[in-house]
C-alpha positions, -999 to 999 in steps of 0.1 A, spaced: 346 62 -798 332 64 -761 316 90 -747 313 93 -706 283 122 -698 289 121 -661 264 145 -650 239 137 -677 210 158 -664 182 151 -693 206 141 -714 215 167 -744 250 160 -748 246 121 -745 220 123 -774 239 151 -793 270 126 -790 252 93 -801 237 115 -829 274 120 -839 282 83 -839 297 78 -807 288 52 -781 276 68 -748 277 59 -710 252 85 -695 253 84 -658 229 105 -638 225 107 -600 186 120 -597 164 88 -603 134 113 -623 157 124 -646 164 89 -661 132 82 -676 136 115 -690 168 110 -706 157 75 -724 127 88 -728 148 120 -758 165 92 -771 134 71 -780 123 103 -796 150 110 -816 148 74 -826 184 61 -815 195 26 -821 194 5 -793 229 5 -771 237 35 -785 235 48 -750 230 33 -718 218 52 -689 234 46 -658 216 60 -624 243 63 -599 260 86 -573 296 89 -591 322 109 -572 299 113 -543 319 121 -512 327 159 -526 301 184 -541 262 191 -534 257 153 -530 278 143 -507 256 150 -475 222 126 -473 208 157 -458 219 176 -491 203 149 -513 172 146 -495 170 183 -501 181 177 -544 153 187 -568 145 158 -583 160 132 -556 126 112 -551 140 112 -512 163 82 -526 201 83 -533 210 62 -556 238 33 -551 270 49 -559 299 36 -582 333 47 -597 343 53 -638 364 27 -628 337 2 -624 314 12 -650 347 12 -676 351 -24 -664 313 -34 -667 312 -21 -704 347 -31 -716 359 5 -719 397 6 -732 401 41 -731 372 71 -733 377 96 -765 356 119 -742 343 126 -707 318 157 -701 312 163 -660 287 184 -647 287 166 -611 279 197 -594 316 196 -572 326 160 -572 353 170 -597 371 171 -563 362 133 -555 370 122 -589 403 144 -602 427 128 -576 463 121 -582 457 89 -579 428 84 -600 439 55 -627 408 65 -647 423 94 -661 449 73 -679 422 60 -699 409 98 -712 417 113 -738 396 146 -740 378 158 -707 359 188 -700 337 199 -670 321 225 -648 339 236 -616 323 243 -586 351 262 -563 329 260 -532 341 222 -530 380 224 -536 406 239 -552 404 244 -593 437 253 -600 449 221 -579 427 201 -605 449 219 -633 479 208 -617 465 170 -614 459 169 -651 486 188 -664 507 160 -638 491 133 -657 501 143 -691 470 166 -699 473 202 -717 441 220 -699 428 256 -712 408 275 -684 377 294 -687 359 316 -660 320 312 -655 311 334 -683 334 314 -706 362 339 -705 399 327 -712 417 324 -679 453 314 -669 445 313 -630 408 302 -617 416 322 -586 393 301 -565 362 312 -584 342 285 -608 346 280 -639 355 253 -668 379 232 -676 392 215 -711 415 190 -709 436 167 -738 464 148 -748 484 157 -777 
């Protein structure tokens, strides 16, 4: 099925996840980490389309992004920030009925992104991602996906069990029955 790696960084999960036979959207924010990305999947000698590599600000008005002072200040911005988009979009672009999976690691856009009105969801069946408390509430993000039909199971940053995050970071694994 499809695979969304939104927060791809060099790209491990997207190649573990085409390696497994799934069919990967890969979006990363930081322009010098794409070449990077491609760059693993040529070596592990992946079939053309297997992947494709989207550089794009996704969720971009919450987390360490959202400021241009903040990205000019990114490791590996280039002084550039990329064109943003929405899943929505890209989901469109690529024909995407529904995702079997979506990994985030967007570094606290989780808040621009997990919305109760976010339509994308509806198309997930399997999520899971970092949260970054500094930017917004975790356990409200619970409550979004549990309102939308998701069992979530909570984990604290060292990847303890949790029923409450407390306002501290953590992780997040969400899925439909």
């Amino acid at each position: 099925g499809w695979v969304h790696d939104l927060g791809a960084t060099q790209g491990p999960f997207s190649l573990l996840a085409a390696k497994a036979g799934a069919r990967v959207i890969a979006v990363e924010a930081q322009p010098e980490l794409v070449p990077l990305i491609e760059d693993a999947f040529r070596r592990n000698h992946l079939a053309d389309g297997a992947v494709t590599v989207v550089n794009a600000l996704i969720g971009g008005s919450t987390g360490v992004f959202a400021s241009p002072d903040a990205w000019s200040r990114s490791m590996h911005s280039e002084g550039t920030r990329p064109a943003e988009t929405t899943i929505e979009t890209i989901a469109e672009r690529h024909r995407i009925e529904r995702f079997d999976f979506v990994k985030m690691d967007v570094e606290g856009s989780e808040f621009a992104l997990i919305t109760p009105g976010a339509m994308w969801l509806d198309r997930v069946r399997c999520l899971a991602g970092e949260i970054h408390a500094a930017f917004g509430s975790p356990d409200a993000l619970v409550t979004i996906l549990e309102s939308r039909g998701f069992q979530v199971a909570r984990a604290d940053a060292n990847l303890n069990p949790v029923d409450a995050f407390r306002n501290h970071d953590g992780y997040i694994y969400a899925w439909r029955k």
